[in-house]
C-alpha atoms as an extended CHARMM CRD file, in Angstrom:
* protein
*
       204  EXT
         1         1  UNK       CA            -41.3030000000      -15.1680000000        0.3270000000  PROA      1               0.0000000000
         2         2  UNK       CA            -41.3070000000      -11.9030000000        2.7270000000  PROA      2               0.0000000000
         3         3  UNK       CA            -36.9520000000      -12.4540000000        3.1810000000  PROA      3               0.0000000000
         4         4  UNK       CA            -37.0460000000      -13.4680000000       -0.3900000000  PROA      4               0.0000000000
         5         5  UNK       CA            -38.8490000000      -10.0050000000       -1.4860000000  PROA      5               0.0000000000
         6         6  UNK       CA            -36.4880000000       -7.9040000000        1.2920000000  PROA      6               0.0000000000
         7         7  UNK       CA            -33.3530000000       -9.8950000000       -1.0330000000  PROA      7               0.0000000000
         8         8  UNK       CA            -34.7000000000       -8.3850000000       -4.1080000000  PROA      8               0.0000000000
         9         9  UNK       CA            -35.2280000000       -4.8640000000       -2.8630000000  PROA      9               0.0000000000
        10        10  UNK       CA            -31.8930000000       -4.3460000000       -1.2440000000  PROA      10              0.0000000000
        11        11  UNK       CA            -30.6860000000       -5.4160000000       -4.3120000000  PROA      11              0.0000000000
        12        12  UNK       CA            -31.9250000000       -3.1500000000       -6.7740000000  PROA      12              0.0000000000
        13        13  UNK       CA            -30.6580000000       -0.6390000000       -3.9170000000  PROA      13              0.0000000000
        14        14  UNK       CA            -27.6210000000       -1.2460000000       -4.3410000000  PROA      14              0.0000000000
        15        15  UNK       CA            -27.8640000000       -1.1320000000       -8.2840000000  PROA      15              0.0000000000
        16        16  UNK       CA            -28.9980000000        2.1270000000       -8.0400000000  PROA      16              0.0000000000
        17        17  UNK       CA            -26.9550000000        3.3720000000       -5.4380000000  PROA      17              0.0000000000
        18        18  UNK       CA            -24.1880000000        1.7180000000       -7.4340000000  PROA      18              0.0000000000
        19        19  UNK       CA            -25.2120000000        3.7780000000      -11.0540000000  PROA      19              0.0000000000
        20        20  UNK       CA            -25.8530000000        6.8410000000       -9.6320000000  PROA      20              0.0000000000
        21        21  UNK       CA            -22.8060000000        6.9110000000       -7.6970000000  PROA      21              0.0000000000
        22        22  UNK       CA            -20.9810000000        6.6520000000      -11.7100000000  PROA      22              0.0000000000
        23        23  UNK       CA            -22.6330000000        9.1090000000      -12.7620000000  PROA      23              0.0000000000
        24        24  UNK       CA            -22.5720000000       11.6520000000      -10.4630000000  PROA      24              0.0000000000
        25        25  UNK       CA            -18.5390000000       11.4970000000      -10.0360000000  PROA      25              0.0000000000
        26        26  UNK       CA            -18.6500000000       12.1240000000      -13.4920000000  PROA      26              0.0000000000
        27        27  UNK       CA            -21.0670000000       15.0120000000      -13.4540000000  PROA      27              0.0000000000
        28        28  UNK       CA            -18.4870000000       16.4700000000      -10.3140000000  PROA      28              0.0000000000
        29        29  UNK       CA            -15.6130000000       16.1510000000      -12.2460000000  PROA      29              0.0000000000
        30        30  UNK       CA            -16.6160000000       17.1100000000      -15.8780000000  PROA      30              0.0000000000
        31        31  UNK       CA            -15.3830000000       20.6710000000      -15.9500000000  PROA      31              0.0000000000
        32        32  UNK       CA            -11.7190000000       19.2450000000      -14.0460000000  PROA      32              0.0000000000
        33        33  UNK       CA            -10.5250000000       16.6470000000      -16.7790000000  PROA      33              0.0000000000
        34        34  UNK       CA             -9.2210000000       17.8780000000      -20.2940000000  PROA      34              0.0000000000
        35        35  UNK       CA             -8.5240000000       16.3090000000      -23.4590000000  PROA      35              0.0000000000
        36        36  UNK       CA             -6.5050000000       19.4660000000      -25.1510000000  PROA      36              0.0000000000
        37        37  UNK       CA             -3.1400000000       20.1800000000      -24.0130000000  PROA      37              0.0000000000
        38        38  UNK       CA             -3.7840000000       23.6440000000      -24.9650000000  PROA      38              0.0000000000
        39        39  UNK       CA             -6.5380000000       24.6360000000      -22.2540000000  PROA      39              0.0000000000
        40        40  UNK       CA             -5.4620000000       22.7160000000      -19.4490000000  PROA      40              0.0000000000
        41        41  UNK       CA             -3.9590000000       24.9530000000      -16.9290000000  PROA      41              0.0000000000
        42        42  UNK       CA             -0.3430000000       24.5450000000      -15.6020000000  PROA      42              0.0000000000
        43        43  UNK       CA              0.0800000000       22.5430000000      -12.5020000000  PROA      43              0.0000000000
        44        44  UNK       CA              4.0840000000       22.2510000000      -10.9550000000  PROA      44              0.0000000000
        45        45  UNK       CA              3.3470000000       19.0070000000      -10.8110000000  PROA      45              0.0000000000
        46        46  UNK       CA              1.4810000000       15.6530000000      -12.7250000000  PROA      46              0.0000000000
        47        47  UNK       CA              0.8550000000       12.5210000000      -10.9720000000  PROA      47              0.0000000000
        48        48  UNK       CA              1.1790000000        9.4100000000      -13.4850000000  PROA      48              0.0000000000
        49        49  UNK       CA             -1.4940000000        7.1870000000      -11.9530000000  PROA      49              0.0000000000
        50        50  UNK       CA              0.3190000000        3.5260000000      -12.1290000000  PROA      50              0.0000000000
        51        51  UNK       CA             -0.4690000000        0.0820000000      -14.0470000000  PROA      51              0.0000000000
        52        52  UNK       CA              1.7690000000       -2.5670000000      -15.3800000000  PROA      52              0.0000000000
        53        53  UNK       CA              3.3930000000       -2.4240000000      -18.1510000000  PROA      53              0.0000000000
        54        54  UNK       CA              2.4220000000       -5.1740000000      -19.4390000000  PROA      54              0.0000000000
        55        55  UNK       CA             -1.2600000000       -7.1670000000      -20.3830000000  PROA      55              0.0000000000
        56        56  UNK       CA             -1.6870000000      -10.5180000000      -19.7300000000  PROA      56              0.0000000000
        57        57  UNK       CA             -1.0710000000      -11.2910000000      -23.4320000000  PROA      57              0.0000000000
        58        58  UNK       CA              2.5270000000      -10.6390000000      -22.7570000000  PROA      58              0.0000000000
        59        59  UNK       CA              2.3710000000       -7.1170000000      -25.5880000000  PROA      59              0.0000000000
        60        60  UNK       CA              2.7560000000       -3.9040000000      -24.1880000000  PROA      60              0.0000000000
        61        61  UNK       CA             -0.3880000000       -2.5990000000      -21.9740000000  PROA      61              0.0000000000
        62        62  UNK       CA             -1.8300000000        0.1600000000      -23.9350000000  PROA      62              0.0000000000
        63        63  UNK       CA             -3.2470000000        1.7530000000      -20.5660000000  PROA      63              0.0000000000
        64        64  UNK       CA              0.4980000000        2.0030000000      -19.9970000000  PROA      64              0.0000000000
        65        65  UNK       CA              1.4310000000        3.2670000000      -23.2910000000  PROA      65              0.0000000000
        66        66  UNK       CA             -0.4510000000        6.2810000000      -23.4040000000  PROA      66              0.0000000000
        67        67  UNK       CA             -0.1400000000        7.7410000000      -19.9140000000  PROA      67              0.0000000000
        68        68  UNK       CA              3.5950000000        7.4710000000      -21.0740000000  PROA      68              0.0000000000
        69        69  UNK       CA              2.3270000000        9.5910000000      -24.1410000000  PROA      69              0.0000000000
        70        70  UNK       CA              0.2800000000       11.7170000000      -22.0560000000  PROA      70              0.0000000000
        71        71  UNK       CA              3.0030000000       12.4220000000      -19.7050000000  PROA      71              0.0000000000
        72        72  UNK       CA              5.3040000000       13.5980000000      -23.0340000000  PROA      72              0.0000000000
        73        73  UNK       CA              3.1050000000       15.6950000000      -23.8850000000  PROA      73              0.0000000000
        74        74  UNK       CA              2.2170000000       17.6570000000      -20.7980000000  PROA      74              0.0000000000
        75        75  UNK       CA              6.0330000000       18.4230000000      -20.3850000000  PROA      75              0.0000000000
        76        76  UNK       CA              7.0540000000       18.7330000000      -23.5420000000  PROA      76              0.0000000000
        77        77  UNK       CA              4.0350000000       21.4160000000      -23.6630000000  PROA      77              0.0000000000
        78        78  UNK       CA              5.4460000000       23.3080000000      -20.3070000000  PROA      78              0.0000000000
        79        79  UNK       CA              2.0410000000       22.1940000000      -18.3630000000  PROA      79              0.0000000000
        80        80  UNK       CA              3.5540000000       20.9030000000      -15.7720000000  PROA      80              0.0000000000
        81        81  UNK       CA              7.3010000000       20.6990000000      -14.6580000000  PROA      81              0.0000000000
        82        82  UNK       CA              7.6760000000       17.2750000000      -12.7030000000  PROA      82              0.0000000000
        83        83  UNK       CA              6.4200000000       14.0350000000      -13.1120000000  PROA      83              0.0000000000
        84        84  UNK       CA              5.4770000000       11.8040000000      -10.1270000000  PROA      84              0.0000000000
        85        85  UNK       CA              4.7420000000        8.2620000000      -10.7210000000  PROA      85              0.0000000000
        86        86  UNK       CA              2.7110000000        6.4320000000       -8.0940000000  PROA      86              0.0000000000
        87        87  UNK       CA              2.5850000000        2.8200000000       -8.5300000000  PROA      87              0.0000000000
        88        88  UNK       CA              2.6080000000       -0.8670000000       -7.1770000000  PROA      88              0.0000000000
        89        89  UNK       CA              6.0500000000       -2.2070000000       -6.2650000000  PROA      89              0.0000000000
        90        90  UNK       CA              4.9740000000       -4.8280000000       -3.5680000000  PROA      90              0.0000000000
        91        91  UNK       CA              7.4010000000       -7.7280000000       -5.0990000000  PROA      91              0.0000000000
        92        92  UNK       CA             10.5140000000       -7.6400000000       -6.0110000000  PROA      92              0.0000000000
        93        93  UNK       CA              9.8920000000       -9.2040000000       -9.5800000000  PROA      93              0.0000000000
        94        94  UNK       CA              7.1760000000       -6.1130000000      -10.3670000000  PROA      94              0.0000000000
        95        95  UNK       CA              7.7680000000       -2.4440000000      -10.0830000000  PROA      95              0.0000000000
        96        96  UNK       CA              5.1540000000       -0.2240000000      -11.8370000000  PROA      96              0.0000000000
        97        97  UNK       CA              7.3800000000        3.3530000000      -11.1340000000  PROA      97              0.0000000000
        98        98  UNK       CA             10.6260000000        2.4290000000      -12.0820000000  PROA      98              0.0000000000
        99        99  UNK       CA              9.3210000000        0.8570000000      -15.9280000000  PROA      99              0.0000000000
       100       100  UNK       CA              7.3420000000        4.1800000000      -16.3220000000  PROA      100             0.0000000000
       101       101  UNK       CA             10.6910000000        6.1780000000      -15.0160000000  PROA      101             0.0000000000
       102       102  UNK       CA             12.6430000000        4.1890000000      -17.5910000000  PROA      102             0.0000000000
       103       103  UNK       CA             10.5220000000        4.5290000000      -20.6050000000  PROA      103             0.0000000000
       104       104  UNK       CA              9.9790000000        8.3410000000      -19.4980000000  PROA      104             0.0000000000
       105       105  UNK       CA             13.7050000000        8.6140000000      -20.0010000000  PROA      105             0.0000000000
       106       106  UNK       CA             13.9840000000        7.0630000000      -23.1580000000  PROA      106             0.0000000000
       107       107  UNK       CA             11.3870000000        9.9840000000      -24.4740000000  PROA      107             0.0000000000
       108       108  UNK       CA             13.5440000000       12.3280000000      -23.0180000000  PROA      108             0.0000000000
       109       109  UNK       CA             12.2160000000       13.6960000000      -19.8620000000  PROA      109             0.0000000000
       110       110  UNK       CA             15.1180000000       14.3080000000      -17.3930000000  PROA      110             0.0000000000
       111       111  UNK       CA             15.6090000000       12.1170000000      -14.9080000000  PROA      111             0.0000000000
       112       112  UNK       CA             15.7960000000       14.6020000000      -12.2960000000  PROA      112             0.0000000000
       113       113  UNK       CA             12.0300000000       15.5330000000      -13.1830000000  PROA      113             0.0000000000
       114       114  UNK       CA             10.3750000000       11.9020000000      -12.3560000000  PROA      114             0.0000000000
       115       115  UNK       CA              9.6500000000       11.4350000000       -9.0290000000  PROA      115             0.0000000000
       116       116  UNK       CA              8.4060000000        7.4650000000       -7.6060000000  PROA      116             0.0000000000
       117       117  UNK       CA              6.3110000000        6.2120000000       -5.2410000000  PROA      117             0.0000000000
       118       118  UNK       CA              6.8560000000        3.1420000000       -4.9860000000  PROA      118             0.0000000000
       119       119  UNK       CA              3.0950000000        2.5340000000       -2.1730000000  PROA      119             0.0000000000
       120       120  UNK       CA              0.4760000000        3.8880000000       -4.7950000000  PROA      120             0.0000000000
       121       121  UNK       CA             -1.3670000000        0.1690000000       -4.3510000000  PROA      121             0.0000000000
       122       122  UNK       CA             -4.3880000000        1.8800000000       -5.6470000000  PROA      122             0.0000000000
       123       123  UNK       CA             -5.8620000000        5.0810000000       -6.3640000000  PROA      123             0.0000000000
       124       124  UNK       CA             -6.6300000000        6.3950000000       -2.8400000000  PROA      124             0.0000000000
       125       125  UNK       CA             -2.6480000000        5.4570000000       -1.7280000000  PROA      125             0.0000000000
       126       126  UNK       CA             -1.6670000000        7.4570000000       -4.5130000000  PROA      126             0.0000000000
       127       127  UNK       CA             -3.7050000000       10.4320000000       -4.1060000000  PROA      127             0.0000000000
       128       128  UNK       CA             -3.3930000000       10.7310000000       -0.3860000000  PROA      128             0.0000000000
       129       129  UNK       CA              0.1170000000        9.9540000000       -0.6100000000  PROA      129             0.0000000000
       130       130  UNK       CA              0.9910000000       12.8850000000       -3.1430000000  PROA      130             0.0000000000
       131       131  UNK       CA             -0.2040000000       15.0800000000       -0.6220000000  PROA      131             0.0000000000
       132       132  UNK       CA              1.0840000000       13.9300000000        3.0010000000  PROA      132             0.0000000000
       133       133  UNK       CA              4.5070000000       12.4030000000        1.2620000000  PROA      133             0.0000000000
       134       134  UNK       CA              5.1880000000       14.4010000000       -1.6260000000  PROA      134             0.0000000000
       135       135  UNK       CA              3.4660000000       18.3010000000       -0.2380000000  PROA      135             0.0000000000
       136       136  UNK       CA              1.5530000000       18.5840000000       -2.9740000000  PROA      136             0.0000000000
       137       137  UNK       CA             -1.8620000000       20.2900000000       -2.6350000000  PROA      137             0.0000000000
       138       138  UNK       CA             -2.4310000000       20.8670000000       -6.6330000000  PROA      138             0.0000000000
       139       139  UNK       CA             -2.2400000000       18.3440000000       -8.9370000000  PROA      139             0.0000000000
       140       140  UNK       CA             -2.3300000000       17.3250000000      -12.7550000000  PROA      140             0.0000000000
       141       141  UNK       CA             -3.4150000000       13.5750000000      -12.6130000000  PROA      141             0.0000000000
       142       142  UNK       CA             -2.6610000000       11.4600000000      -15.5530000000  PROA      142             0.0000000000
       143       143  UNK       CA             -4.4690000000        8.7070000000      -17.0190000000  PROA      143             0.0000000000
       144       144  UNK       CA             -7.4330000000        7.4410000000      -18.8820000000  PROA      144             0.0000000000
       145       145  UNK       CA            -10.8300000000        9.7460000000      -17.9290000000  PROA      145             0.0000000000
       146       146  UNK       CA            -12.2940000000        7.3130000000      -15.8630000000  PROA      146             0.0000000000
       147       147  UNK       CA             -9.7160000000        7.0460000000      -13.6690000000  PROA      147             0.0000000000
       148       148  UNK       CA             -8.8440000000       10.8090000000      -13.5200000000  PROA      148             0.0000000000
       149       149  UNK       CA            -12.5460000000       11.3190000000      -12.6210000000  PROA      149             0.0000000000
       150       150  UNK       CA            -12.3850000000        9.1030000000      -10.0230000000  PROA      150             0.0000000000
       151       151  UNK       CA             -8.9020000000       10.0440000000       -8.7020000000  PROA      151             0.0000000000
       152       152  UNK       CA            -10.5740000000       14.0640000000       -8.5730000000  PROA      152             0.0000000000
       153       153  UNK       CA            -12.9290000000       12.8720000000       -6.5770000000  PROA      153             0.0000000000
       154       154  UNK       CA            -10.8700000000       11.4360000000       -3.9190000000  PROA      154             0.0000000000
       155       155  UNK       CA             -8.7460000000       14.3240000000       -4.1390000000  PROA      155             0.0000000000
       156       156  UNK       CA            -11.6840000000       16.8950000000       -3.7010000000  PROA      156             0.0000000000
       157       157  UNK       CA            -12.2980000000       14.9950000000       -0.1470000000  PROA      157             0.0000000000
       158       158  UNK       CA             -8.5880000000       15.4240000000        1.0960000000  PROA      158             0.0000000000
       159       159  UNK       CA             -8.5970000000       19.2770000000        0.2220000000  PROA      159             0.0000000000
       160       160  UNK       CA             -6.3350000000       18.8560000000       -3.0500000000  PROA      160             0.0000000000
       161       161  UNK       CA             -6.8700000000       21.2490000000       -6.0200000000  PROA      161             0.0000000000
       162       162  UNK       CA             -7.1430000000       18.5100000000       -8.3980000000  PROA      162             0.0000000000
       163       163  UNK       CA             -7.2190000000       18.4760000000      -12.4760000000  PROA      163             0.0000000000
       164       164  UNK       CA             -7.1310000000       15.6180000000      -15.0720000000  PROA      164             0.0000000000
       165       165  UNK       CA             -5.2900000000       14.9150000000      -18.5490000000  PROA      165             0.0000000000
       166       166  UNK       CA             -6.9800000000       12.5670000000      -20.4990000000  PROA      166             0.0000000000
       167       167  UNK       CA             -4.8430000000        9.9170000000      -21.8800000000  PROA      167             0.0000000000
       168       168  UNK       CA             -6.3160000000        7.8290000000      -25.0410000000  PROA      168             0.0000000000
       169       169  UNK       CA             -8.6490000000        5.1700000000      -23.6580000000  PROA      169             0.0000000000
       170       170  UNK       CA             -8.5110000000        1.4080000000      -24.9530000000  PROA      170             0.0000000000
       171       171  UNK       CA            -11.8920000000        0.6480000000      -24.1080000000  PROA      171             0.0000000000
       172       172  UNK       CA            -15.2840000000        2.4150000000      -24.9870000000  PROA      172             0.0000000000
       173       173  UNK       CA            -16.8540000000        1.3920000000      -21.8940000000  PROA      173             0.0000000000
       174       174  UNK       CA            -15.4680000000        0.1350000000      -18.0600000000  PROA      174             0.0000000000
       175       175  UNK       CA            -18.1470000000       -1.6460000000      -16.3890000000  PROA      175             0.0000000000
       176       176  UNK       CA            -15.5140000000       -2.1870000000      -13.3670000000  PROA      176             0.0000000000
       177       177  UNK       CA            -15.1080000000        1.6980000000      -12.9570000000  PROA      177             0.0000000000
       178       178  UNK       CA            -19.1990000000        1.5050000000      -11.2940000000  PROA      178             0.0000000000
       179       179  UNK       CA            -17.9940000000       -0.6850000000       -8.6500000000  PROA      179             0.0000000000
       180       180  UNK       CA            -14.8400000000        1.2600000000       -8.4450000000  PROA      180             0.0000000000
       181       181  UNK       CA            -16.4450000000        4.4610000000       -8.3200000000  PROA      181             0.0000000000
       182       182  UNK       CA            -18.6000000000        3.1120000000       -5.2560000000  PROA      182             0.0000000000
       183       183  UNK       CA            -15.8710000000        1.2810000000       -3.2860000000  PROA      183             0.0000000000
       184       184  UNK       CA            -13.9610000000        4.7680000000       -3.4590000000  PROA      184             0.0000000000
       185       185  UNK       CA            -16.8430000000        6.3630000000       -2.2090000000  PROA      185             0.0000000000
       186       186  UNK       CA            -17.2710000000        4.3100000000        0.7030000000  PROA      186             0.0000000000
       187       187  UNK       CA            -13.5620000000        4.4350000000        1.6750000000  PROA      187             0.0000000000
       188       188  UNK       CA            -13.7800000000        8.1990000000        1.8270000000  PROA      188             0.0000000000
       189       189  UNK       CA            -17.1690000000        7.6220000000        4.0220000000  PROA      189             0.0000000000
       190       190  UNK       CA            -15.1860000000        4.8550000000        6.1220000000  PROA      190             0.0000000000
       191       191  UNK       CA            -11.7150000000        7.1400000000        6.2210000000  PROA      191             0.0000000000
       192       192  UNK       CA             -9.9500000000        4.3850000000        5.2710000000  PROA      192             0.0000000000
       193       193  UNK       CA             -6.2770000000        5.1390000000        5.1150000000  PROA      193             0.0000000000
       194       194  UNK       CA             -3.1540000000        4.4270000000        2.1800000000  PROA      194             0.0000000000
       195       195  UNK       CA             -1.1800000000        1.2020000000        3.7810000000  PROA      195             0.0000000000
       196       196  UNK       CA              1.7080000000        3.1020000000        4.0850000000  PROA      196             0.0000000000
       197       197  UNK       CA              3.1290000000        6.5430000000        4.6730000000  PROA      197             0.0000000000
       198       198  UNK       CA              7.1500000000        7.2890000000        5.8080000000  PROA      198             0.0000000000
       199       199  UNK       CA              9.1670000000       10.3760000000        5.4940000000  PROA      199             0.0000000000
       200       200  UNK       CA              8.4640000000       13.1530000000        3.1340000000  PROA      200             0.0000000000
       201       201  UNK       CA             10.1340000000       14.0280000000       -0.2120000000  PROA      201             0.0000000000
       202       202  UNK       CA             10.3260000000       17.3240000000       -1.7140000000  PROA      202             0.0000000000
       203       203  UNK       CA             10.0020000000       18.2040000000       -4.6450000000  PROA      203             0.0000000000
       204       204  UNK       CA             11.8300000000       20.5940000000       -6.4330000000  PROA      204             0.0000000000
């Protein structure tokens, strides 16, 4: 009964921990992520945070679709003058950067602008990575809120000058983001590191 008890209690601890963890990212990054094109500040560079282009269903994954419109819009609007995509290309048969490169060419952005990183596995790869690889200590991250919230946050920790755009969400709600949310915190407690590294690119 007493181990049973102990069980229950560390349990609700972690719930807690777990909630609060949620909401206080977003609480830290509220002022840093922007819906309006028009008041977020210009950054040299935006960091397209990667997902397949594709949902399960086989149609196009709308998580994908609009940070492709988000993206568009940012340059098109003179907010930031490069794109970096940072994405998972661990087979051969799936390649996150180079479908978002293609698609950002077919809306017109130069190719000369989009940038790949072909080792953002996650979120932490591709933030750490767009500073140590790519030089870049201030940032315009790109996705759905949730994610830009959480990608501030790990940015905030590695001394980055971090901001968010706001693509359109496809869900109201993302119960996975509170155990997200808490697994990035504990990385950052842990310093755990991006699987790779390699030489540097510049860009300019």
């Amino acid at each position: 009964m007493k181990k049973l008890k102990i069980v229950f209690l560390l349990g609700i601890t972690i719930l807690i921990g777990v909630f609060m963890t949620y909401h206080w990212i977003s609480f830290k990054t509220k002022d840093l992520v922007f819906d309006s094109v028009e008041q977020i500040p210009y950054n040299k560079v935006g960091l397209v945070l990667g997902t397949g282009k594709y949902a399960q269903s086989g149609n196009i994954n709308l998580f994908y679709k609009y940070r492709i419109d988000a993206a568009v819009t940012l340059y098109n609007a003179g907010k930031i003058e490069f794109i970096l995509v940072s994405g998972d290309n661990s087979r051969k048969d799936y390649d996150e950067p180079s479908d978002f490169k293609t698609d950002l060419m077919a809306r017109g952005i130069p190719e000369e602008k989009i940038y790949l990183d072909y080792a953002g596995f996650r979120t932490l790869d591709s933030v750490v990575r767009a500073k140590e690889i790519f030089g870049q200590t201030a940032i315009t991250f790109i996705s759905q809120k949730f994610h830009n919230q959480r990608a501030i946050y790990i940015a905030e920790h590695y001394n980055i000058k971090a901001i968010g755009f706001n693509a359109t969400d496809v869900y109201n709600s993302h119960f996975r983001e509170y155990l997200a949310r808490s697994k990035a915190r504990l990385d950052l407690v842990f310093n755990v590191q991006p699987k790779f590294f390699g030489q540097k690119i510049i860009i300019q």
